[in-house]
LUMNUDREN-35202 format. One line per 10 residues: their letters; for each residue x, y, z of N, C-alpha, C, O. Coordinates in steps of 0.2 Angstrom, whole numbers, plus 2048, in hexadecimal, padded with zeros to 3 digits. Layout:
N
a) X:Y:Z:X:Y:Z:X:Y:Z:X:Y:Z; ...
***
This chain:
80
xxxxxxxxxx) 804:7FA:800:800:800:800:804:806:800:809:807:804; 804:80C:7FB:808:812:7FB:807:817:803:802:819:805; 80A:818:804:80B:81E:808:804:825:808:801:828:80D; 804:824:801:7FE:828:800:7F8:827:803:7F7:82A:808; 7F4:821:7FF:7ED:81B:801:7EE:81B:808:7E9:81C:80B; 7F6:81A:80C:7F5:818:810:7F1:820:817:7ED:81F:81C; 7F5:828:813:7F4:82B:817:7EC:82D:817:7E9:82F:81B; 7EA:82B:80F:7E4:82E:80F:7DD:827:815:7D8:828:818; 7E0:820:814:7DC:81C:817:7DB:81F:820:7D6:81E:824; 7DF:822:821:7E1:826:829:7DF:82D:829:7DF:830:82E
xxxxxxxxxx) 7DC:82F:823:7D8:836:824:7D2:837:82A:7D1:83C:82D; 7CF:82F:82A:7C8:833:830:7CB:831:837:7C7:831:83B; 7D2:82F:839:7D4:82E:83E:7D8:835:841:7DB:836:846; 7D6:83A:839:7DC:83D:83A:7D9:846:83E:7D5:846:842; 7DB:84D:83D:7D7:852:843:7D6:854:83E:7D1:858:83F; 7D7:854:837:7D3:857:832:7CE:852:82F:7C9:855:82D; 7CE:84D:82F:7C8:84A:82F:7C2:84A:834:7BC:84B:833; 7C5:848:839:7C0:84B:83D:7BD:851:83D:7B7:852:83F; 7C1:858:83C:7BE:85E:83C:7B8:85C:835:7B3:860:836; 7B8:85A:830:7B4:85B:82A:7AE:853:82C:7A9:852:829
xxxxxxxxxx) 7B0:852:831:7AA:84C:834:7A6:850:837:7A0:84F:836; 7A8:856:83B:7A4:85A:83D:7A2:85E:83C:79D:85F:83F; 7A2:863:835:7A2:867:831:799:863:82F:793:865:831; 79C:85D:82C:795:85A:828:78F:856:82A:78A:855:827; 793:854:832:78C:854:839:78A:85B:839:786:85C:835; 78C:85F:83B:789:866:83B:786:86A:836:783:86F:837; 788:866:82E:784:86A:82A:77B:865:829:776:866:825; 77C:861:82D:774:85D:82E:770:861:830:76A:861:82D; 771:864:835:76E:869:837:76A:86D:834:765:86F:838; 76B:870:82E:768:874:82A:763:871:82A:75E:874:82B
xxxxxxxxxx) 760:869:827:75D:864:826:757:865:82A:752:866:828; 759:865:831:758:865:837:751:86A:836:74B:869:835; 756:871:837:753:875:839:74D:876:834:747:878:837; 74E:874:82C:749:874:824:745:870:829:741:874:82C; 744:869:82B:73D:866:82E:73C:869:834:736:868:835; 73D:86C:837:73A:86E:83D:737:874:83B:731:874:83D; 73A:879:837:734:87E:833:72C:87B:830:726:87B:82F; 731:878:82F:729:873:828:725:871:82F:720:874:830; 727:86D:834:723:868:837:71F:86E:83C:71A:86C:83E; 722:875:83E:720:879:842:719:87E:83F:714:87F:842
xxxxxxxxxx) 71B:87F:838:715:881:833:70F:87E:830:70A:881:82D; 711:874:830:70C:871:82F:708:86E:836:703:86A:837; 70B:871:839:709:86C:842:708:865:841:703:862:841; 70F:863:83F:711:85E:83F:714:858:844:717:853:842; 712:859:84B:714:856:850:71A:851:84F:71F:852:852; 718:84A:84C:71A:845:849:723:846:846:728:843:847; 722:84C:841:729:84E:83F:72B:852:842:732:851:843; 72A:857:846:72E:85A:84C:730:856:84F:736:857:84F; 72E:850:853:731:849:856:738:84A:854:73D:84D:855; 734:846:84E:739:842:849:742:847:848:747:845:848
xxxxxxxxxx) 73F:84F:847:744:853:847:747:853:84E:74D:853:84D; 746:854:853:748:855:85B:74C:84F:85B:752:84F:85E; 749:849:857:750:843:85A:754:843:855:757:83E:854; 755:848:84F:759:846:84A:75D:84C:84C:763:84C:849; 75B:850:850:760:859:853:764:853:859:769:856:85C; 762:84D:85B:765:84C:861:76A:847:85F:76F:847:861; 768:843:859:76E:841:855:772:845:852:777:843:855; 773:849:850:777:84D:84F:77B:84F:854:781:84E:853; 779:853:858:77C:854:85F:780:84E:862:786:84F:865; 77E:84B:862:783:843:867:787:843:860:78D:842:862
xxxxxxxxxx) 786:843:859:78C:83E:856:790:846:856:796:844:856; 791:84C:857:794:852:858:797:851:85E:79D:851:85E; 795:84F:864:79B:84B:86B:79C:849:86B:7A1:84A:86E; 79B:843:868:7A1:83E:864:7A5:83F:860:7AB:83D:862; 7A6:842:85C:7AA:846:858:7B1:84D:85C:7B6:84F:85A; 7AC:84E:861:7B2:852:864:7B5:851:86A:7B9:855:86D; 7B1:848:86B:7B4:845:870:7BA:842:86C:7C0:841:86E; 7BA:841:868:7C0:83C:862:7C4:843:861:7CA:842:864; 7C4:848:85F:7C8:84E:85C:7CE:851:866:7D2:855:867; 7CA:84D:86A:7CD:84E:86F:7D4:848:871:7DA:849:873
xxxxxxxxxx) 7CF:842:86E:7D5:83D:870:7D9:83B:86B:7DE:837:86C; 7D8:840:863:7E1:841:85F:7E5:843:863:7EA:840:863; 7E2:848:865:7E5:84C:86A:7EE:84F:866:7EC:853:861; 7F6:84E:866:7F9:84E:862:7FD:849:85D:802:84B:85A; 7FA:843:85B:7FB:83D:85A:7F6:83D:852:7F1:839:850; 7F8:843:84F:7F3:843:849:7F5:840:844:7FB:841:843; 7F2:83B:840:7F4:836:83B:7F9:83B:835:7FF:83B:834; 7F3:83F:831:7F8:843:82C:7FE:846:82F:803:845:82D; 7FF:84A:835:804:84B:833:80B:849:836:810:84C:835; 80B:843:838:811:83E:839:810:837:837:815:833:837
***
C-alpha cells in the first residue's frame, strides 16, 4: 500500500477529518430546522417529534465527535 492510500485511509482518524465530520453533522441542521418550520405551520405534531429526535441525534453524534477531536489530542495521523 503507498504512503499516500495509506495517509488518506487515516484521514477520519485524523483532526482534520474529524473537523469536516463536524462541519457535516452540523450542516444537518439546516434540515432540521426546514422540518420543524413546515411541522410548526402545518401543526404537525407527529413531525415535530420526529424533528426534536433528529435535533437530538445530531447533537449526541456532535459530542462524540468532540469527544474524539479531544482524544487525538497531539498524535494526529496526517501530520506524522
Amino acid at each position: 500500500m503507498s504512503k499516500a492510500l495509506s495517509k488518506a485511509k487515516g484521514f477520519k482518524q485524523s483532526k482534520s477529518g474529524t473537523y469536516l465530520s463536524m462541519a457535516t453533522t452540523a450542516y444537518g441542521a439546516v434540515g432540521i430546522a426546514k422540518q420543524v418550520k413546515k411541522a410548526r405551520r402545518e401543526h404537525d405534531t407527529l413531525r415535530l417529534i420526529d424533528a426534536a429526535l433528529s435535533a437530538a441525534a445530531i447533537v449526541t453524534g456532535l459530542a462524540l465527535l468532540v469527544r474524539e477531536l479531544k482524544r487525538l489530542g497531539d498524535d494526529d495521523v496526517l501530520l506524522g
